[in-house]
PDB file of N, CA, C and O in Angstrom:
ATOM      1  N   UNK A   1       2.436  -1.736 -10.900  1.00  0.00           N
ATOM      2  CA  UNK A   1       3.432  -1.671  -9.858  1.00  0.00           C
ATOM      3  C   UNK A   1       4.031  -3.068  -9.707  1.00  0.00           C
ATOM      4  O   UNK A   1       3.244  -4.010  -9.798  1.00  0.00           O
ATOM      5  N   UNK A   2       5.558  -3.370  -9.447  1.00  0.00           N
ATOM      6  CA  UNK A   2       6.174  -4.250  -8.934  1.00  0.00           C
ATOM      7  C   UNK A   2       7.179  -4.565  -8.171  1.00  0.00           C
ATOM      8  O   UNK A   2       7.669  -3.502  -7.789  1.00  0.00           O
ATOM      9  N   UNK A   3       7.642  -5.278  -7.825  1.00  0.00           N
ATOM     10  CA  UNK A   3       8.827  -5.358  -7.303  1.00  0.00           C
ATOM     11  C   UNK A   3       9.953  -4.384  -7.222  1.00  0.00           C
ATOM     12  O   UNK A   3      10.523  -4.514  -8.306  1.00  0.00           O
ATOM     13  N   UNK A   4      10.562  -3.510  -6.551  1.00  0.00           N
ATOM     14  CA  UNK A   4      11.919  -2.707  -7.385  1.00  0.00           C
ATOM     15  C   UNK A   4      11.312  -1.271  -7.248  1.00  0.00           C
ATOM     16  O   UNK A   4      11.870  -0.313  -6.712  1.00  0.00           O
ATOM     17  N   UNK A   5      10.147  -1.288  -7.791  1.00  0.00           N
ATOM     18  CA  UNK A   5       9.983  -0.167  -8.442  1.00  0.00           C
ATOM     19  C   UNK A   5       9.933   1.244  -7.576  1.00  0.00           C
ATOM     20  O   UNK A   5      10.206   0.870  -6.436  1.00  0.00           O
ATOM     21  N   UNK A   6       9.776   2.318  -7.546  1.00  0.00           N
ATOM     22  CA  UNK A   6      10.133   3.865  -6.904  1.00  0.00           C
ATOM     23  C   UNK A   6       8.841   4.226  -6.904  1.00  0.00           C
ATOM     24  O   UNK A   6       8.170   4.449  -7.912  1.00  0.00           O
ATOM     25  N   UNK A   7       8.477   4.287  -5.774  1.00  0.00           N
ATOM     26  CA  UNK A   7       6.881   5.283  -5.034  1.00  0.00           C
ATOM     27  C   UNK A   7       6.822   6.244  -4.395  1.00  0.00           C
ATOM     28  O   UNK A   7       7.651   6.427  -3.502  1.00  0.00           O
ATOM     29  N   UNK A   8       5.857   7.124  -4.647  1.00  0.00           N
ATOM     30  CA  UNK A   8       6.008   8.223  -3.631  1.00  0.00           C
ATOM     31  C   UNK A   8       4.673   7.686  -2.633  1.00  0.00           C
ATOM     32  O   UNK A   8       3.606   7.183  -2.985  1.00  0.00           O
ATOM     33  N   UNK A   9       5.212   8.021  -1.200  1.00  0.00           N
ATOM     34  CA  UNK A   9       4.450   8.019  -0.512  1.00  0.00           C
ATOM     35  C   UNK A   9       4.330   9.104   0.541  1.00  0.00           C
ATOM     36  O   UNK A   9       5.400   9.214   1.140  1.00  0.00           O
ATOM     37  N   UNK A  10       3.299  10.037   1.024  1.00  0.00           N
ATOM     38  CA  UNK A  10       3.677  10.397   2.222  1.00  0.00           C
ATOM     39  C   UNK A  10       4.548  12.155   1.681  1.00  0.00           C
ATOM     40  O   UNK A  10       4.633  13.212   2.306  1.00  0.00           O
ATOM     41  N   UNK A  11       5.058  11.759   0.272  1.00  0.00           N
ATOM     42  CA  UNK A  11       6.011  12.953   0.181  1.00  0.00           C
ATOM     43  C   UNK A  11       7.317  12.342   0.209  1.00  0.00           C
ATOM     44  O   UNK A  11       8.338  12.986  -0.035  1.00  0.00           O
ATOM     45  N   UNK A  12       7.311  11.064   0.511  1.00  0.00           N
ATOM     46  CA  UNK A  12       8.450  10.324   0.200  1.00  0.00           C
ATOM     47  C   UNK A  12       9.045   9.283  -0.612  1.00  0.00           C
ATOM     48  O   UNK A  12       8.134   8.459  -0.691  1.00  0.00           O
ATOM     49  N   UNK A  13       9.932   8.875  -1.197  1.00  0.00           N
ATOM     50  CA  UNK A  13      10.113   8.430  -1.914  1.00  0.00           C
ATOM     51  C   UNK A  13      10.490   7.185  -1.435  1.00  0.00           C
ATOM     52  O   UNK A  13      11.419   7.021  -0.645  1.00  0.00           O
ATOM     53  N   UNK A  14       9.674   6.151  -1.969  1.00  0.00           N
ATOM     54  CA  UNK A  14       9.775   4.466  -1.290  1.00  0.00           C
ATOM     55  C   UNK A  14      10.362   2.933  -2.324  1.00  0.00           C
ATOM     56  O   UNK A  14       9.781   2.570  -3.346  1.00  0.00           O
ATOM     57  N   UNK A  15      11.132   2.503  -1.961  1.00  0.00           N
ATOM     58  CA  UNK A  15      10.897   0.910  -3.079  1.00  0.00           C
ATOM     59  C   UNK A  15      10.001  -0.070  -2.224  1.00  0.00           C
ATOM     60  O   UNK A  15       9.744  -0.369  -1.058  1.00  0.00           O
ATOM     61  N   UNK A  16       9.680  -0.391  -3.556  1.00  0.00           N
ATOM     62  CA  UNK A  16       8.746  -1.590  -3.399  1.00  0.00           C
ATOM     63  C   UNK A  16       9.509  -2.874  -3.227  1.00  0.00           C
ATOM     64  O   UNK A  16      10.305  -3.312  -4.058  1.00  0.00           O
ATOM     65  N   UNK A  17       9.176  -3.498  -1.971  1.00  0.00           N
ATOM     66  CA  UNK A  17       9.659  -5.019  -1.348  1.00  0.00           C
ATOM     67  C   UNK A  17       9.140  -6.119  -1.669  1.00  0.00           C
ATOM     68  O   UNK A  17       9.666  -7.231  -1.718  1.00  0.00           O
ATOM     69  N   UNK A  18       7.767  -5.707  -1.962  1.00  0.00           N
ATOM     70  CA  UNK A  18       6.635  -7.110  -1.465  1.00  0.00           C
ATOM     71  C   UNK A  18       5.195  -6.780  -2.102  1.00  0.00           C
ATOM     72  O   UNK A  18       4.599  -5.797  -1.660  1.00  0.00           O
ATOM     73  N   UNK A  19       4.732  -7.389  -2.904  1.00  0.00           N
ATOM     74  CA  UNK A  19       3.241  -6.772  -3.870  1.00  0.00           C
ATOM     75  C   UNK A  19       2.358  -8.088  -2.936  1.00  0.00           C
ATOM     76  O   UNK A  19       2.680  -9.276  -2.954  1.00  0.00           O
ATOM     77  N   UNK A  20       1.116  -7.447  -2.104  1.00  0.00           N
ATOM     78  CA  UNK A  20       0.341  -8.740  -1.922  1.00  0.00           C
ATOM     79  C   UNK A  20      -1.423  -8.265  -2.067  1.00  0.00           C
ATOM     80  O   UNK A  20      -1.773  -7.468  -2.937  1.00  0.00           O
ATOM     81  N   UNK A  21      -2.234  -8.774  -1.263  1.00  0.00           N
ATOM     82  CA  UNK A  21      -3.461  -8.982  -0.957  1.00  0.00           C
ATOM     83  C   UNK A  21      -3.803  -8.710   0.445  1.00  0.00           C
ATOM     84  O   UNK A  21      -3.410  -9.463   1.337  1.00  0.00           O
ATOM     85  N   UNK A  22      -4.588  -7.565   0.705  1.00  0.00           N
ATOM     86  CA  UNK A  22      -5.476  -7.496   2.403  1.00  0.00           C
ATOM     87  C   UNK A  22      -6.426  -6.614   1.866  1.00  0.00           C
ATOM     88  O   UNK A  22      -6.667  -5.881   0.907  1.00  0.00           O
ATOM     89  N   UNK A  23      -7.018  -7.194   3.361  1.00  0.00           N
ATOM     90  CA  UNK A  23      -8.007  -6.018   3.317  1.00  0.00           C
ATOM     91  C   UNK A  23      -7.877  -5.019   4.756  1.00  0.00           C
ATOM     92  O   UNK A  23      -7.380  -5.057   5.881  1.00  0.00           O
ATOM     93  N   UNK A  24      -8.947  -3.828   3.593  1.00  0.00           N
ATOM     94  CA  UNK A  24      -8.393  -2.718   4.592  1.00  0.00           C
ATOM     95  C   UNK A  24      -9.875  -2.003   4.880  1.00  0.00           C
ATOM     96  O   UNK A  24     -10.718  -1.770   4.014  1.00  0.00           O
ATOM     97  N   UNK A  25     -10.007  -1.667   6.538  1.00  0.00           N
ATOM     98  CA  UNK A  25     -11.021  -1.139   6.841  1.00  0.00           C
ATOM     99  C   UNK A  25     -11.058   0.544   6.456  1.00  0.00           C
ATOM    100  O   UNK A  25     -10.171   1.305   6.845  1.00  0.00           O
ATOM    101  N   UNK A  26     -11.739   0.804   5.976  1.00  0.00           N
ATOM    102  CA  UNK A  26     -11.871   2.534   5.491  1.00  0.00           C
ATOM    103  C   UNK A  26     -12.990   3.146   6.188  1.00  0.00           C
ATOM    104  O   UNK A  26     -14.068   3.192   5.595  1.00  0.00           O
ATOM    105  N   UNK A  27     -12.864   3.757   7.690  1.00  0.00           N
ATOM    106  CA  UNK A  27     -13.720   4.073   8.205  1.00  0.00           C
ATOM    107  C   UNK A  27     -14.473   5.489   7.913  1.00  0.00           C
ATOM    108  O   UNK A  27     -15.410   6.038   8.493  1.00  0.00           O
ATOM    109  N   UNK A  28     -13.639   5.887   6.709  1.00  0.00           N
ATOM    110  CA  UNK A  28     -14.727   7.007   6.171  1.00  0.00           C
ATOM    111  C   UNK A  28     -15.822   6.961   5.372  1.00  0.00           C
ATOM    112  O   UNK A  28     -16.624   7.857   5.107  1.00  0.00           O
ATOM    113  N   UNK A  29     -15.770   5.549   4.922  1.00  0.00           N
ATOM    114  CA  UNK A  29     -16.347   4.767   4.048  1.00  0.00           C
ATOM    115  C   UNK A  29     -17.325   3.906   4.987  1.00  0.00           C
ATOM    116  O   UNK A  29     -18.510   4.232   4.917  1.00  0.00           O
ATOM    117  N   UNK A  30     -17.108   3.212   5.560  1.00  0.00           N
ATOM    118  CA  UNK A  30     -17.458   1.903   6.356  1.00  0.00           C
ATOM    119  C   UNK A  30     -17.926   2.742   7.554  1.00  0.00           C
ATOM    120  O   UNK A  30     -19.157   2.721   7.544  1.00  0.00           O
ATOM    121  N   UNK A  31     -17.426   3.537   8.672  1.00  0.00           N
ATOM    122  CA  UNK A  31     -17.865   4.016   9.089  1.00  0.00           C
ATOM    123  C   UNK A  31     -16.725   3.032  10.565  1.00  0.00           C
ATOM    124  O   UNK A  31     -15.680   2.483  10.219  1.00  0.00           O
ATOM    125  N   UNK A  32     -17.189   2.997  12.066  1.00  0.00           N
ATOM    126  CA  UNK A  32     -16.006   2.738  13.195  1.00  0.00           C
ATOM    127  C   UNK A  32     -16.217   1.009  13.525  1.00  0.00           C
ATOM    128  O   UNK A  32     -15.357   0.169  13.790  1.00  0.00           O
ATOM    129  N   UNK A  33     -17.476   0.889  13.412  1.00  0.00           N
ATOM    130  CA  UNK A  33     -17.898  -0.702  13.635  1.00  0.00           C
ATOM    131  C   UNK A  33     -16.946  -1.552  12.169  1.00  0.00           C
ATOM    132  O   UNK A  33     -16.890  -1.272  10.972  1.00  0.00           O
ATOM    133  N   UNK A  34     -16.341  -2.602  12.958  1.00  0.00           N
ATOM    134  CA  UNK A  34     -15.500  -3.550  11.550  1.00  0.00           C
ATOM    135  C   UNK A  34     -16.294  -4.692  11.529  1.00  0.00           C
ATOM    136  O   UNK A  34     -16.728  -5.394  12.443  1.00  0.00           O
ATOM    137  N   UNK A  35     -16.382  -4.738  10.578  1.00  0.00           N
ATOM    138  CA  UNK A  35     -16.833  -6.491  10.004  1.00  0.00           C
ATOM    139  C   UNK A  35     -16.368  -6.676   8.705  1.00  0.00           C
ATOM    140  O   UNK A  35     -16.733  -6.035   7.719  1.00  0.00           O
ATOM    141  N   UNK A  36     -15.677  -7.436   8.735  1.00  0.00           N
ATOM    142  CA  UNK A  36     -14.376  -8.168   7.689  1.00  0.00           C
ATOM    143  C   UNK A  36     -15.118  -8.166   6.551  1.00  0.00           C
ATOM    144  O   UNK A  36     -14.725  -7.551   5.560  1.00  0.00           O
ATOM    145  N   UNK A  37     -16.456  -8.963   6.564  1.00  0.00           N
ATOM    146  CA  UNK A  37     -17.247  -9.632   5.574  1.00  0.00           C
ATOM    147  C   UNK A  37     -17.640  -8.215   4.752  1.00  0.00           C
ATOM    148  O   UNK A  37     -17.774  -8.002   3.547  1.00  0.00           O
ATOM    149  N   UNK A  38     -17.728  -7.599   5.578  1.00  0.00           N
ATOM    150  CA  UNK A  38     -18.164  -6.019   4.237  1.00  0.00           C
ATOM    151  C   UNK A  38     -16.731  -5.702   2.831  1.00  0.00           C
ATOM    152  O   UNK A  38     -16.768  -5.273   1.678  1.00  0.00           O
ATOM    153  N   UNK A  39     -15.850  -6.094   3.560  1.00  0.00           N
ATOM    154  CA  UNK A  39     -15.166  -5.417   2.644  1.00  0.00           C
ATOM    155  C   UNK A  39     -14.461  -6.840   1.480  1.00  0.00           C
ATOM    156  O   UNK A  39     -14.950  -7.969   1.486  1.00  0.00           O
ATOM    157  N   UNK A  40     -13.732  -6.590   0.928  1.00  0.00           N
ATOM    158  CA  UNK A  40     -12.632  -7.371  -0.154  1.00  0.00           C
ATOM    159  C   UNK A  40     -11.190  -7.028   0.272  1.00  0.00           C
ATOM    160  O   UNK A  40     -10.748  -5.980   0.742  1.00  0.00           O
ATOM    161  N   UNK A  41     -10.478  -8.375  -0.062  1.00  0.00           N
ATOM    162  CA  UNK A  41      -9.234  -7.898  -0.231  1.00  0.00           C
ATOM    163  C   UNK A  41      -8.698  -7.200  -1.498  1.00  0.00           C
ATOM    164  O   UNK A  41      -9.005  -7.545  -2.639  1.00  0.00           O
ATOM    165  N   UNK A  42      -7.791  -6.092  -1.159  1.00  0.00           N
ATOM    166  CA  UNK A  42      -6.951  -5.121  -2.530  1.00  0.00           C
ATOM    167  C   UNK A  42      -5.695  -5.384  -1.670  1.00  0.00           C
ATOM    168  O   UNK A  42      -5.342  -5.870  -0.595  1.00  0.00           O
ATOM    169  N   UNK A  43      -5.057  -4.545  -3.190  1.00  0.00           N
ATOM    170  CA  UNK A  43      -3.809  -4.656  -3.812  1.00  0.00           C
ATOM    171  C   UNK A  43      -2.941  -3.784  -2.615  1.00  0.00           C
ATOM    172  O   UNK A  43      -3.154  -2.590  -2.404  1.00  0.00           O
ATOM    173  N   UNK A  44      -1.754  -4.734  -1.744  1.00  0.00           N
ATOM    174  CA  UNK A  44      -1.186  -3.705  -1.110  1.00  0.00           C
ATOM    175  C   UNK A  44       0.345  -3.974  -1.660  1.00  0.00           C
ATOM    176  O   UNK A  44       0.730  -4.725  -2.556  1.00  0.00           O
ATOM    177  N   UNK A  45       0.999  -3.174  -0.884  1.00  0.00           N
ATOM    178  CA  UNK A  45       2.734  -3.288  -1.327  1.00  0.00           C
ATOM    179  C   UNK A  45       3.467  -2.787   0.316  1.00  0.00           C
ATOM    180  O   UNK A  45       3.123  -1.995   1.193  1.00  0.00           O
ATOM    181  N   UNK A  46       4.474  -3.609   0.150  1.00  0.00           N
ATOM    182  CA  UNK A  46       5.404  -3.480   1.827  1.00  0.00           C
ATOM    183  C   UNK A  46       6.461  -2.484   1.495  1.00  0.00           C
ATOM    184  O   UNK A  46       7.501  -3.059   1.171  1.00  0.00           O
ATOM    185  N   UNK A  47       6.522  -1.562   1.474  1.00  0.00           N
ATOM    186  CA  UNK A  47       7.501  -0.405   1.116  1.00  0.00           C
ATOM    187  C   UNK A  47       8.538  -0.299   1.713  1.00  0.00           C
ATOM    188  O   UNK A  47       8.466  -1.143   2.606  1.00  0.00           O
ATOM    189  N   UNK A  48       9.636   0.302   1.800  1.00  0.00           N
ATOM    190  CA  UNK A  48      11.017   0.687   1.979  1.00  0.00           C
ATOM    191  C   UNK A  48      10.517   2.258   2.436  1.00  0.00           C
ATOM    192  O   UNK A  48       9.694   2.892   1.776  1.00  0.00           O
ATOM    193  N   UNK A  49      11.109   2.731   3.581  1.00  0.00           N
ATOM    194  CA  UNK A  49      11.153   3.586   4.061  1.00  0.00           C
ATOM    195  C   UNK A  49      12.361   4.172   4.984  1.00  0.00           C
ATOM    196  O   UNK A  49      12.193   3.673   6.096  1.00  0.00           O
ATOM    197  N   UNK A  50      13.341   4.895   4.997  1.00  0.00           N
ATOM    198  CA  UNK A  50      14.313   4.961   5.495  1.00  0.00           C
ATOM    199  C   UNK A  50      14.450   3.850   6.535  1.00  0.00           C
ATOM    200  O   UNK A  50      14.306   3.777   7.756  1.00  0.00           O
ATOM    201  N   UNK A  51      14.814   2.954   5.478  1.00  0.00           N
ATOM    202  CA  UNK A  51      15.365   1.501   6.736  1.00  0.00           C
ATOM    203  C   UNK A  51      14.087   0.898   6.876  1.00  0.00           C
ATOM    204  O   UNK A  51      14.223  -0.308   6.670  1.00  0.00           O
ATOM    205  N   UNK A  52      12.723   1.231   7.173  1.00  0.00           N
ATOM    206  CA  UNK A  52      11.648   0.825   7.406  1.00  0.00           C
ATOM    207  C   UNK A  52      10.648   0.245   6.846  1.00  0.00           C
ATOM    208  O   UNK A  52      10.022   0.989   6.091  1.00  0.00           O
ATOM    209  N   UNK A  53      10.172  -1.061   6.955  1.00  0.00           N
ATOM    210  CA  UNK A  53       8.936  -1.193   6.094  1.00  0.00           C
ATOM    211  C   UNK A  53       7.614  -1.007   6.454  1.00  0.00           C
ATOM    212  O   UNK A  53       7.212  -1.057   7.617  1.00  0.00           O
ATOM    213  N   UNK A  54       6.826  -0.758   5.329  1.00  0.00           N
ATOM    214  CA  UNK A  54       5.294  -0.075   5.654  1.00  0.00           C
ATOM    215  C   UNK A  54       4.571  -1.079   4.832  1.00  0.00           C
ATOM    216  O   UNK A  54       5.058  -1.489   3.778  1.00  0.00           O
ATOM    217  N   UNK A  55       3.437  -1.482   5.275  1.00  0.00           N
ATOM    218  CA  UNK A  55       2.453  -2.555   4.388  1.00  0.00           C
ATOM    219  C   UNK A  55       1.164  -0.767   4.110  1.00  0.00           C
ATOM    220  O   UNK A  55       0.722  -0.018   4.982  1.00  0.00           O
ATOM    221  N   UNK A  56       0.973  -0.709   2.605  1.00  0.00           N
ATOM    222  CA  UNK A  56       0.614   0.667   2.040  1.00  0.00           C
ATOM    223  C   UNK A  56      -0.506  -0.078   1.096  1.00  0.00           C
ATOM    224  O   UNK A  56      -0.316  -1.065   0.386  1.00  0.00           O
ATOM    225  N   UNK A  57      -1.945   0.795   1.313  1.00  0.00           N
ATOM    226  CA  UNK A  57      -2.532  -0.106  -0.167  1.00  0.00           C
ATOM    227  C   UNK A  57      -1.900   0.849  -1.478  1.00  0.00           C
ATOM    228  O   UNK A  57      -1.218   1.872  -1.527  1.00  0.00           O
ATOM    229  N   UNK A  58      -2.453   0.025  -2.396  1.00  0.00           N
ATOM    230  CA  UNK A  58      -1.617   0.730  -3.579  1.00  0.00           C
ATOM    231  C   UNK A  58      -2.324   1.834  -3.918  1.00  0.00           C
ATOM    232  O   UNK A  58      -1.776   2.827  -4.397  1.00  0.00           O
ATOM    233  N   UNK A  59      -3.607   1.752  -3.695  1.00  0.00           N
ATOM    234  CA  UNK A  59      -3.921   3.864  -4.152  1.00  0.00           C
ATOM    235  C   UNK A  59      -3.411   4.529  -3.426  1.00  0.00           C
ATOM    236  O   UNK A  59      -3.328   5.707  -3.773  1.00  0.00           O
ATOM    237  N   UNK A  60      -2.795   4.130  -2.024  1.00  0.00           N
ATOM    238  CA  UNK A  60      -2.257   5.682  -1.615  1.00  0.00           C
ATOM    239  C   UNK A  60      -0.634   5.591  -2.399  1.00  0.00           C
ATOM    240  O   UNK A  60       0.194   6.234  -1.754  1.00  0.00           O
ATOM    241  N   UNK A  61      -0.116   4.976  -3.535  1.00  0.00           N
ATOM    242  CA  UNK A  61       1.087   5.466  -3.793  1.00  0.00           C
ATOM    243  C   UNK A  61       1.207   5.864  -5.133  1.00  0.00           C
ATOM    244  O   UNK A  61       0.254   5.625  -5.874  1.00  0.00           O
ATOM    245  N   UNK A  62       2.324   6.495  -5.640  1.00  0.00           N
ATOM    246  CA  UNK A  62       1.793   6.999  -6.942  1.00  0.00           C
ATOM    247  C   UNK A  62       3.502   6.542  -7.356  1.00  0.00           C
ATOM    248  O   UNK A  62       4.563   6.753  -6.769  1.00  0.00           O
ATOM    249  N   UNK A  63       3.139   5.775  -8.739  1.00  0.00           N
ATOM    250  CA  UNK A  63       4.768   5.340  -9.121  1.00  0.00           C
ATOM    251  C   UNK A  63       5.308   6.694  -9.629  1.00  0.00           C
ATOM    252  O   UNK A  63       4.663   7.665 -10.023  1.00  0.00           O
ATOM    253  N   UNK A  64       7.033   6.482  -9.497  1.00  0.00           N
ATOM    254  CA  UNK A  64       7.535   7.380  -9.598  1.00  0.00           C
ATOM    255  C   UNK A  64       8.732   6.956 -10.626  1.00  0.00           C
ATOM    256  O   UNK A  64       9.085   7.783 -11.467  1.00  0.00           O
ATOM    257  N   UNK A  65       9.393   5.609 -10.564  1.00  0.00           N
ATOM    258  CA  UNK A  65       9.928   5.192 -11.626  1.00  0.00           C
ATOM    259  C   UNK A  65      10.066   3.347 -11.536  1.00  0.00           C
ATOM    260  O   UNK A  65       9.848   2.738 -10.488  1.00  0.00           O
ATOM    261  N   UNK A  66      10.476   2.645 -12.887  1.00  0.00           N
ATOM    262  CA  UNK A  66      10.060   1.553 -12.650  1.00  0.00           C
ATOM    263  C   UNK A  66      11.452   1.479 -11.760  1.00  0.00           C
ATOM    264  O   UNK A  66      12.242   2.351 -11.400  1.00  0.00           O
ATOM    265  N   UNK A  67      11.386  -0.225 -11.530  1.00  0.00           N
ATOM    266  CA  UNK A  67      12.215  -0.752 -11.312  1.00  0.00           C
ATOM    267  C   UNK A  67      12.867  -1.749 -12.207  1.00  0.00           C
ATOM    268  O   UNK A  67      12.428  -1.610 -13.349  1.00  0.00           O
ATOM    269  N   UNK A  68      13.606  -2.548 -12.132  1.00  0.00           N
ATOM    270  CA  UNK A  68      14.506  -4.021 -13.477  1.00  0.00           C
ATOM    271  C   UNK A  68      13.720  -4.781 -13.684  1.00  0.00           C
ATOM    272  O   UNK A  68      13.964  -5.735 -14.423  1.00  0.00           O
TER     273      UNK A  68
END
């Protein structure tokens, strides 16, 4: 994934703004208590959404075409 490129998210179709690094609590995983130190930072992307941006990790998006 990069820059430009066409995602589906949601059922919708998104560009990619911004490729970075966070971390993300997964409380189905982790469970409701947070502590930072359990987890790692992954791969997120700031999406385009009708007018809107969304900070998305990258498994929930599935490319759909590149971008330039």
């Amino acid at each position: 994934m990069k820059l430009g490129d066409l995602v589906s998210w949601k059922g919708k179709t998104c560009i990619v703004a911004e490729i970075y690094e966070s971390k993300c609590w997964r409380t189905d995983v982790f469970g409701n208590k947070i502590d930072w130190n359990k987890v790692e930072p992954e791969l997120h992307a700031r999406i385009i959404v009708g007018g809107h941006l969304f900070g998305v990790p990258a498994v929930d998006l599935e490319l759909v075409g590149e971008g330039r």
